[in-house]
C-alpha positions, 0 to 999 in steps of 0.5 A: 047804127047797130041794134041790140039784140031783142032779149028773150024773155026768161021763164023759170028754165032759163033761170035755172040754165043761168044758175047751173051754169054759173056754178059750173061751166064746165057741166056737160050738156046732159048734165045741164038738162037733167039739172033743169028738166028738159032733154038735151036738144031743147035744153042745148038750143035754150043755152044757144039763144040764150048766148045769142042774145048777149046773156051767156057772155062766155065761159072762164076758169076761175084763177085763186091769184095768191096761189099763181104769186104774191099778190097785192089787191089796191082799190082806187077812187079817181076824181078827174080834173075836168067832166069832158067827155073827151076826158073820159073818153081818154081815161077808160081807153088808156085804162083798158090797156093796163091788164093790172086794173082789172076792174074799172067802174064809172061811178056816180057821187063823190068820184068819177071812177072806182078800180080794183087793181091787181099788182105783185106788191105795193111798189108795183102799184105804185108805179103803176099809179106814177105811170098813170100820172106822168100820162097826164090823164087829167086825175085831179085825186086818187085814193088807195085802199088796200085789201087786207082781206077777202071777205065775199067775192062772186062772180055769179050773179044773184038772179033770184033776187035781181028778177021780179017775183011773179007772186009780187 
């Protein structure tokens, strides 16, 4: 059995790690510190436990898709035939492997799954979902739902409003 990590628990300078590193991962150590207060040696061991806990998961570029190609961005609902856990088990493992589905979440309500697929057009997509079909994965309906446009779209998370305030 494997144990997870015990989570530190996070004070206001954590929080400010998070925040300035989710604006910019590129920022040097110094700058990190100087934008939190600390020096840079407790700053820098903060920033190591807090990536040895699992709450610093990695460090990415941020690519604008529309300007590397043409890009078609389809949200689709899934509802499978059957709620055996093989039946899940066998539908995440085989989404994993598409790199087109970029997102892939397990959803409570009306469907079983909601993905955000990235495609070069709509035929693409399309193809993609014939492919997923022909598999026989047990999808009983699908629904498709085209971005038209981007309104909002993060990837920072918003901590100080996830996080109890200590004043409540």
């Amino acid at each position: 059995m494997t144990r997870r990590p015990t989570m530190p628990r996070l004070d206001a300078i954590d929080l400010r790690i998070l925040e300035a590193i989710q604006r910019n991962g590129r920022i040097t150590k110094l700058a990190l510190a100087e934008a939190v207060g600390l020096s840079a040696t407790p700053c820098w061991m903060r920033l190591r436990r807090l990536e040895q806990a699992g709450i610093v998961t990695g460090y990415h570029a941020r690519v604008a898709p529309r300007a590397v190609a043409p890009v078609a961005v389809v949200l689709m609902e899934v509802t499978l035939a059957n709620h055996r856990q093989a039946d899940f088990d066998r539908f995440e493992r085989i989404v994993r492997e598409i790199p087109e589905i970029v997102d892939c979440w397990s959803v409570g309500g009306g469907i079983d799954y909601l993905l955000r697929v990235m495609a070069r057009d709509i035929d693409a997509y399309q193809r993609l979902v014939d492919g997923l079909l022909e598999r026989e994965l047990g999808i009983d309906r699908y629904f498709t739902y085209i971005v038209t446009r981007t309104v909002k779209e993060s990837v920072a998370l918003p901590l100080a409003e996830l996080l109890p305030r200590a004043d409540a």
